[in-house]
C-alpha positions as CSV (number, residue, x, y, z in Angstrom):
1,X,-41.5,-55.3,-167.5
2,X,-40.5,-52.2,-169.0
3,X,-42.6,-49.7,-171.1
4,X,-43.0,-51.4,-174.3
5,X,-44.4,-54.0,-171.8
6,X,-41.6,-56.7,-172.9
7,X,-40.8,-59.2,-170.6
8,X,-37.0,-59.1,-169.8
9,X,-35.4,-63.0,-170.3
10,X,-38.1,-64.4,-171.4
11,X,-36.7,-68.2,-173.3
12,X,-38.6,-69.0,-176.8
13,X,-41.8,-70.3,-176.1
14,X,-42.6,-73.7,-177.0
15,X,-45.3,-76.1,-177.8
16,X,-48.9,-74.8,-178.7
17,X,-48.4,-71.5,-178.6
18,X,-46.9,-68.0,-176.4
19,X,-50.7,-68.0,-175.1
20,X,-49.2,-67.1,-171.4
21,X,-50.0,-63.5,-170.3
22,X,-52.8,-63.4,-173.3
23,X,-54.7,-59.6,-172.6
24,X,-58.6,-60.7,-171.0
25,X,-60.8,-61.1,-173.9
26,X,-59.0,-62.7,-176.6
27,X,-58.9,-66.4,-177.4
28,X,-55.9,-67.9,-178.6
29,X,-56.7,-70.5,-181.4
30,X,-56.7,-74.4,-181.1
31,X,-56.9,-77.4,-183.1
32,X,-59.1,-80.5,-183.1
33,X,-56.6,-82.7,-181.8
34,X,-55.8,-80.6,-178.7
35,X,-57.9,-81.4,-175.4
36,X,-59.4,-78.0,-175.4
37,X,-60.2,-78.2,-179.0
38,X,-63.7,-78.1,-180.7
39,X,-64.6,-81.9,-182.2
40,X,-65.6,-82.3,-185.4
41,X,-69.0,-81.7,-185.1
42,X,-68.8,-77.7,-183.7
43,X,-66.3,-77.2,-186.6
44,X,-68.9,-78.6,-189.1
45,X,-72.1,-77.1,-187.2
46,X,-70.4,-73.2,-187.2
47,X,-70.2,-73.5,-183.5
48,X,-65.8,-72.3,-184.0
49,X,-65.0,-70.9,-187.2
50,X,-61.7,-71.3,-189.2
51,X,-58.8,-69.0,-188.7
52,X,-56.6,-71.1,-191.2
53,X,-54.3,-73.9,-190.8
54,X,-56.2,-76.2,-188.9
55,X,-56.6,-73.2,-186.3
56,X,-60.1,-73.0,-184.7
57,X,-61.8,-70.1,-182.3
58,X,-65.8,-70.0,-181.2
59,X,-67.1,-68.6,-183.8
60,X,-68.7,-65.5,-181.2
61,X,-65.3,-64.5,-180.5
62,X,-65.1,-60.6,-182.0
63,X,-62.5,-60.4,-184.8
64,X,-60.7,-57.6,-183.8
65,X,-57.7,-56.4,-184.4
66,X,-55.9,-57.6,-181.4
67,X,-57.6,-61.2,-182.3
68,X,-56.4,-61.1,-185.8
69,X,-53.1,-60.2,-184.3
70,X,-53.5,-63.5,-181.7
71,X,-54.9,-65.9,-184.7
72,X,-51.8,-64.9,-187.2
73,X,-49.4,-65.3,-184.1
74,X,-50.7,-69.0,-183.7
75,X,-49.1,-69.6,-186.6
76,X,-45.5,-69.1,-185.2
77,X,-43.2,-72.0,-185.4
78,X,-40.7,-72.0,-182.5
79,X,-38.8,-68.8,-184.0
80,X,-40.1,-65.7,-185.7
81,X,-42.5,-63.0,-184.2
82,X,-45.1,-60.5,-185.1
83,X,-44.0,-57.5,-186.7
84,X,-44.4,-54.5,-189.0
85,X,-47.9,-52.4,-187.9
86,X,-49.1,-55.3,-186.1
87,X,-46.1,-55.2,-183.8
88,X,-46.4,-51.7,-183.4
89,X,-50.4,-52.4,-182.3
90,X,-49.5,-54.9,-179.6
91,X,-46.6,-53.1,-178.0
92,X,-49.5,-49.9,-177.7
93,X,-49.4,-48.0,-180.7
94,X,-52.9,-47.1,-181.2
95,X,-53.0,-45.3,-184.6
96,X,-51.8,-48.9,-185.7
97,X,-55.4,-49.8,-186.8
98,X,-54.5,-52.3,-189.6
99,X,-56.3,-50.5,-192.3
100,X,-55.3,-49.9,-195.3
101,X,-56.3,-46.7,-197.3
102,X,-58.8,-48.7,-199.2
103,X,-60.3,-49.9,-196.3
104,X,-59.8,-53.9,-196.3
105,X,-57.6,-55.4,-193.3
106,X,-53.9,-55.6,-193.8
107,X,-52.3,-58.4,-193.1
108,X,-50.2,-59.5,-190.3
109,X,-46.6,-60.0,-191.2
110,X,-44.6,-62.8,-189.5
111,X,-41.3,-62.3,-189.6
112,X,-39.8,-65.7,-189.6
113,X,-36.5,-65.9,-191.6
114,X,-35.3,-67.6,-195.3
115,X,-35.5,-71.1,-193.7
116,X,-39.1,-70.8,-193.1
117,X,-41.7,-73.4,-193.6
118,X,-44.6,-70.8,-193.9
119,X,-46.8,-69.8,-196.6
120,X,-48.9,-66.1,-196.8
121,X,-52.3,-66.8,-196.7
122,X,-55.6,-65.0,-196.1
123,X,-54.4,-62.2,-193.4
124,X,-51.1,-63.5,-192.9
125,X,-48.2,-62.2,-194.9
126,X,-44.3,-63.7,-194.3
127,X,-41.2,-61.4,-194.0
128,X,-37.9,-63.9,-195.5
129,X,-35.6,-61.5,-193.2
130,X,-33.7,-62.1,-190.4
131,X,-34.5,-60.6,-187.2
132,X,-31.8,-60.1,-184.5
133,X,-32.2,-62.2,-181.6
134,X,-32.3,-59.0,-179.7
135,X,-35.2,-57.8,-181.4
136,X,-37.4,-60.5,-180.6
137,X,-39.0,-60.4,-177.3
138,X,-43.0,-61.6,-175.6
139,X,-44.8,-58.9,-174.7
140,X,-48.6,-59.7,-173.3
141,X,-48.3,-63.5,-174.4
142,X,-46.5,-63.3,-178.5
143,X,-43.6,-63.1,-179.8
144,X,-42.9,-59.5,-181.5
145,X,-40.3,-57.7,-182.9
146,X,-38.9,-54.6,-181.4
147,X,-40.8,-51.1,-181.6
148,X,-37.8,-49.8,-183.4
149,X,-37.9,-53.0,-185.7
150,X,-41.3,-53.2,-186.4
151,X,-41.7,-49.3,-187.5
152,X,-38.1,-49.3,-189.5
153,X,-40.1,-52.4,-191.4
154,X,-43.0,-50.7,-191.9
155,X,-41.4,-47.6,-193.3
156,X,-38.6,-49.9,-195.5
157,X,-41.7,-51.5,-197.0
158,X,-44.5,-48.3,-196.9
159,X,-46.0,-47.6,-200.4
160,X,-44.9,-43.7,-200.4
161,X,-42.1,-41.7,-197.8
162,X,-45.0,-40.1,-197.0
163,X,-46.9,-43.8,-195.7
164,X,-43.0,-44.2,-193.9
165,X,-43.7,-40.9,-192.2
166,X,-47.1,-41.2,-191.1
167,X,-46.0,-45.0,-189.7
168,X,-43.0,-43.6,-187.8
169,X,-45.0,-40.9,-186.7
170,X,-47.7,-43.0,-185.0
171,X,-45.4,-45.0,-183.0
172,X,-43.8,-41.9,-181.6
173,X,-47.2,-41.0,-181.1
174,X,-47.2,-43.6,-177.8
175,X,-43.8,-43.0,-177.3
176,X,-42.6,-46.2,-178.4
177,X,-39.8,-45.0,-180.6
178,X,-37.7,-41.5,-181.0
179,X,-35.7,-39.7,-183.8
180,X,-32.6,-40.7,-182.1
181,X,-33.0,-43.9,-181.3
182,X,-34.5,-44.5,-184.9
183,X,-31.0,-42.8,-186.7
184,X,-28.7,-45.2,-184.0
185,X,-30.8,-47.9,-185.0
186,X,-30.3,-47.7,-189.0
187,X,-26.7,-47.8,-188.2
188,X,-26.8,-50.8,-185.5
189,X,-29.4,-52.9,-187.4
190,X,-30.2,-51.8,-190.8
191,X,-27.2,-50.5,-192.6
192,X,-27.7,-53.3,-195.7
193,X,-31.3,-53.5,-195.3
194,X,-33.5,-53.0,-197.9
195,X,-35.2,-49.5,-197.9
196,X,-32.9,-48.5,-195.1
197,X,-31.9,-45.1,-197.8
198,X,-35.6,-44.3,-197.5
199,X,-35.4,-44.3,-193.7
200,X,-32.0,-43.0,-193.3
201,X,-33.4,-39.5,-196.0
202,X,-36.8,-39.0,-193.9
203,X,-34.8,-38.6,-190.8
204,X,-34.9,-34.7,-190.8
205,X,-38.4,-35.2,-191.4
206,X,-39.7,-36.9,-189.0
207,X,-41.7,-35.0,-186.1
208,X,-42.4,-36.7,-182.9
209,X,-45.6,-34.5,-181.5
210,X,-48.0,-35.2,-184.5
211,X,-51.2,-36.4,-182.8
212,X,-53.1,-38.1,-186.2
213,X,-51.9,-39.5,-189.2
214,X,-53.8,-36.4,-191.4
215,X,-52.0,-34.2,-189.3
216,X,-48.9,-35.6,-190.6
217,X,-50.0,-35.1,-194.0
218,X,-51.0,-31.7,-194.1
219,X,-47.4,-31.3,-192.5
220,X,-46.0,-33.0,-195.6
221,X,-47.8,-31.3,-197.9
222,X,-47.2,-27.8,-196.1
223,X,-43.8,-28.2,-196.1
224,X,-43.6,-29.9,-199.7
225,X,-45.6,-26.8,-201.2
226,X,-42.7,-24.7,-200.2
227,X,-43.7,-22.7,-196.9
228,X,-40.8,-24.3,-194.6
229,X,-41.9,-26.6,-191.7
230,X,-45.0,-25.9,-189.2
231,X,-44.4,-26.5,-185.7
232,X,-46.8,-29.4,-184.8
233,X,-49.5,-28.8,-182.2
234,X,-47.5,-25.9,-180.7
235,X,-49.7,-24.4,-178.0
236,X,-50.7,-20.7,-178.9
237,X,-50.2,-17.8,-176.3
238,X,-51.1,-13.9,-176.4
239,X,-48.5,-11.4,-175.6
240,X,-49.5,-11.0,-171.8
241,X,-49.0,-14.9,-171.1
242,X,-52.6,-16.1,-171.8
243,X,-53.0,-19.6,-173.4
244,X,-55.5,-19.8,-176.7
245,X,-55.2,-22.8,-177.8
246,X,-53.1,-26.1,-179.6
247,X,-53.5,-26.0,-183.8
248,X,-52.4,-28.5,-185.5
249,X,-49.9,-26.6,-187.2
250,X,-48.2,-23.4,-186.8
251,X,-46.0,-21.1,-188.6
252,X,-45.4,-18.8,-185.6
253,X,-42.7,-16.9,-187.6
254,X,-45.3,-15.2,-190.4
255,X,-48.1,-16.2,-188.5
256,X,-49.9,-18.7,-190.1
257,X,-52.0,-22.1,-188.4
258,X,-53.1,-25.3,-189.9
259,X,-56.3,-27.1,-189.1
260,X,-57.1,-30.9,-190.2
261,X,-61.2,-31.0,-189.8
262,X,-62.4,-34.8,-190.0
263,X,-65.7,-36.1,-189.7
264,X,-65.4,-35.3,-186.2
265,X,-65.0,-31.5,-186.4
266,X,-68.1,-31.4,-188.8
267,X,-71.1,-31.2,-186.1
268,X,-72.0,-30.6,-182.6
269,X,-69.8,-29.7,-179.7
270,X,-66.4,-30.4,-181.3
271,X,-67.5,-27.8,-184.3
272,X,-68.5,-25.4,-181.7
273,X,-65.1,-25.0,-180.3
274,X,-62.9,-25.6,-183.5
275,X,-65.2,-22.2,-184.2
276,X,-64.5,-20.5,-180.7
277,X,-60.9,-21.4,-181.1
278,X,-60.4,-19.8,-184.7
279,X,-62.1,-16.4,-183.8
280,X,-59.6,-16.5,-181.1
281,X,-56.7,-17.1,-183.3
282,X,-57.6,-14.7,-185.4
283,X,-58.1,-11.9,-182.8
284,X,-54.4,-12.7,-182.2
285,X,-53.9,-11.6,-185.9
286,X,-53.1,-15.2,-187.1
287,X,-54.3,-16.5,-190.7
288,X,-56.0,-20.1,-190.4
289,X,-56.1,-22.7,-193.2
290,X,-57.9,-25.9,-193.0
291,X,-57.0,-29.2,-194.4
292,X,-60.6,-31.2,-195.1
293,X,-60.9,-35.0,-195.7
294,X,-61.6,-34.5,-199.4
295,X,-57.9,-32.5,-199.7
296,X,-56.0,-35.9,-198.9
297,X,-57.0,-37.4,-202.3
298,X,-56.3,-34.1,-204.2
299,X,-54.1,-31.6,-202.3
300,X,-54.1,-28.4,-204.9
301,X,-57.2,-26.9,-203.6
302,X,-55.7,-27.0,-199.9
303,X,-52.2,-25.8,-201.1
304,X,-53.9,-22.7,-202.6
305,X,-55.8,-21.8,-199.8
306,X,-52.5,-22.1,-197.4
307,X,-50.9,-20.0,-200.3
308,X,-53.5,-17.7,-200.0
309,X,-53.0,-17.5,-195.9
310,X,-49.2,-16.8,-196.1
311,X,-50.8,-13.1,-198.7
312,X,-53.0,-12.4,-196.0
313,X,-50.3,-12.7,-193.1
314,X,-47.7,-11.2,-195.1
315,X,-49.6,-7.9,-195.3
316,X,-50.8,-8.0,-191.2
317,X,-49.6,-5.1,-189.8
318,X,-46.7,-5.4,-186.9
319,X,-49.1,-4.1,-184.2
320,X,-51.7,-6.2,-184.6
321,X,-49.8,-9.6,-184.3
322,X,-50.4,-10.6,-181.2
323,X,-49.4,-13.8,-180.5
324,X,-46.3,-14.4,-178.5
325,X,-42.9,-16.1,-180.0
326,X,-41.9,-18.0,-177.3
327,X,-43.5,-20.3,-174.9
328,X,-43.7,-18.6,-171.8
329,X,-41.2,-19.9,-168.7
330,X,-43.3,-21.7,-166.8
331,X,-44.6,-24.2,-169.5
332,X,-43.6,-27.6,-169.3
333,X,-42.6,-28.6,-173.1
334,X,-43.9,-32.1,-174.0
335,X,-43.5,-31.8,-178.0
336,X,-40.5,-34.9,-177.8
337,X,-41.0,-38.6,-177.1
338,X,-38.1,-38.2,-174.3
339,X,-39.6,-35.3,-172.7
340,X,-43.1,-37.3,-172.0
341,X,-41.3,-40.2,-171.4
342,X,-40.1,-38.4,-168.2
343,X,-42.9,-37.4,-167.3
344,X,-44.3,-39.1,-164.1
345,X,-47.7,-40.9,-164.2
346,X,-49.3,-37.7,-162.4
347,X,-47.8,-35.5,-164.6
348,X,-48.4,-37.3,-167.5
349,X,-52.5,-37.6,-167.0
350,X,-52.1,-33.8,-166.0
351,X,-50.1,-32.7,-169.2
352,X,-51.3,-35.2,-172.1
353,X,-54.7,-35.4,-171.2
354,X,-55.7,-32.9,-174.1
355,X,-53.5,-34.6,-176.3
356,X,-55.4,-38.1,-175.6
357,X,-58.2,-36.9,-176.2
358,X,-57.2,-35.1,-179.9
């Protein structure tokens, strides 16, 4: 089992289902006919409830996202898997809620191939290409699609690059795919793909150490506003080796950090640090913006104020910019997917525990 948590050789599962290895907690669907299967009366008396197709669970069973995942997969027929953000979900990715921006579920996508026998249907939507027999492995009981697969799908069929960012992103949030193995993939898998061009032009765009999808987008829109690319979560250090703190963003060149402030930053003990930590920042003789929920619908008020920041830095006197250049020598960089990924599991909890917890 390797860290995507495939399982190596596994043959195509048969019969009712790839239900072997299911995570505790989930239920994988069944059908009246089968022996397990609720009888006509519990169907009729709301004891299961319908998940489509002559597919039955108890109706107490929690709709989650990893059961919507399961109930879609039931769907199968002997070939095709699970892919897109729903792929991404079950091999780990955890930003993969299957959300949309307007708040309804999105639906699973099955990737089963231009011979298929499947319709969409409430929750389910079918992908008509066909997936490499190497990108189609079991992994905790159903049939996905590679991590590389599933997020090149997602940003091929994203509404806006900056939805294909934000995807990509996410996955190489949990270290499920890199920048590299992203551009050798485009040219192994997906050179006549649909909406490979818009994959193969975000390439240089891509970052690997964003830690939220708004983070991403106040990247985007930094960069897009014309002030050049932020380093993402770049840890901040004074001059005599001291660590500050981690903002989202940071122009360490002209001095200049980015701040995205959700819900979560609005109250309590969270607001009392984000506080702490700007007085600190600006001790340093760093200028602060911050992004706010309401700037992701209309992004002129932020781009003003980060306009504004870049005035008040440029006329910062040399002496009081405080804040080192460099990382100091002893700190262990994890900014790339590679870099954590050889990390061992003590180091790992040791080094990314901050990170987690952002």
């Amino acid at each position: 089992m390797d860290r995507a948590g495939w399982t190596e050789g596994a043959p195509p599962l048969q019969g009712t289902g790839p239900r072997e290895g299911l995570p505790a907690g989930l239920v994988w669907p069944t059908r009246r006919r089968d022996a397990e299967g609720p009888s006509p009366w519990q169907t009729r008396s709301g004891a299961f409830r319908s998940v489509g197709a002559g597919w039955w669970v108890p109706a107490d069973v929690n709709a989650s996202v990893e059961q919507r995942i399961v109930e879609a997969a039931a769907r199968l027929p002997a070939h095709g898997a699970v892919t897109g953000w729903a792929g991404l979900r079950w091999l780990g990715a955890r930003w993969s809620g299957g959300v949309g921006p307007d708040g309804r579920d999105r639906p699973v996508v099955l990737a089963l191939g231009s011979r298929h026998t499947r319709r969409p249907s409430a929750g389910i939507r079918v992908s008509q290409e066909l997936v490499p027999a190497g990108h189609i492995r079991r992994a905790r009981g159903l049939r996905v699609t590679s991590a590389l697969w599933s997020v090149a799908f997602e940003m091929r069929k994203a509404p806006s690059e900056e939805a294909a960012l934000v995807a990509f992103e996410m996955a190489a949030y949990d270290d499920l795919v890199s920048v590299a193995e992203l551009a050798a993939f485009i040219d192994e898998a997906l050179w006549i793909r649909q909406g490979v061009q818009r994959v193969r032009d975000l390439l240089p765009h891509l970052e690997e150490n964003s830690w939220s999808p708004p983070e991403s987008v106040m990247r985007r829109t930094w960069q897009l506003a014309g002030h050049g690319r932020p380093l993402a979560n770049r840890p901040v250090f004074d001059r005599a080796g001291r660590f500050v703190g981690t903002p989202d963003l940071l122009d360490a060149h002209h001095g200049v950090y980015g701040q995205y402030d959700g819900a979560l930053h609005l109250a309590g003990a969270v607001r009392h640090a984000d506080v702490a930590k700007d007085a600190a920042y600006r001790a340093l003789g760093l200028e602060g913006v911050t992004m706010l929920a309401g700037d992701l619908a209309d992004r002129g008020p932020f781009c003003n104020r980060l306009r504004e920041a870049y005035a008040r830095a440029a006329r910062r006197p040399a002496d009081l910019r405080l804040w080192a250049r460099e990382l100091p020598a002893w700190w262990v960089p994890t900014s790339g997917v590679e870099q954590r990924r050889a990390l061992s599991a003590h180091d790992a909890t040791r080094l990314l525990a901050y990170r987690r917890a952002a």
